[in-house]
C-alpha positions, 0 to 999 in steps of 0.5 A: 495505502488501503485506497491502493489495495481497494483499488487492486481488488477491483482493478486487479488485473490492471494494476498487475499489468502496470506492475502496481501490486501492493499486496504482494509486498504486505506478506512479511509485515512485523506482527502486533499482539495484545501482549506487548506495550503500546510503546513496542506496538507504536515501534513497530507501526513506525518502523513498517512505516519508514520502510513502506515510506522508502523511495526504493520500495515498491510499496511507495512506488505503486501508490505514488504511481496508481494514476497512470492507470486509467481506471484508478485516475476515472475513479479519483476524478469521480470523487473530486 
């Protein structure tokens, strides 16, 4: 995920017209605070990650389909 937020804030206006925006989606994340248990911090992080991971939601669309914009794929290429 944090390679497609680098790449919506270098290539912003792109990944907004591909409909590739991650960030708009990152507004309600469940919160961590040093008070709770390592064990209800690792709940949460797990549990954030099986809803972002969910084939319906366009979190996981956007980063599975980054490459079809042109400067995303110019990029990964550069760094194979």
């Amino acid at each position: 995920m944090c390679n497609g937020i680098i790449y919506e804030l270098y290539f912003k206006n792109e990944v907004a017209i591909a409909g590739k925006q991650i960030l708009k989606h990152l507004d309600n994340l469940k919160p961590l605070n040093d008070d709770m248990s390592d064990e209800r911090k690792l709940s949460i992080i797990q549990s954030e990650f099986e809803r972002f991971y969910n084939p319906n939601h366009p979190v996981r669309f956007a980063i599975e389909t980054l490459d079809s914009i042109e400067e995303v794929r110019i990029v990964k290429e550069a760094f194979k």
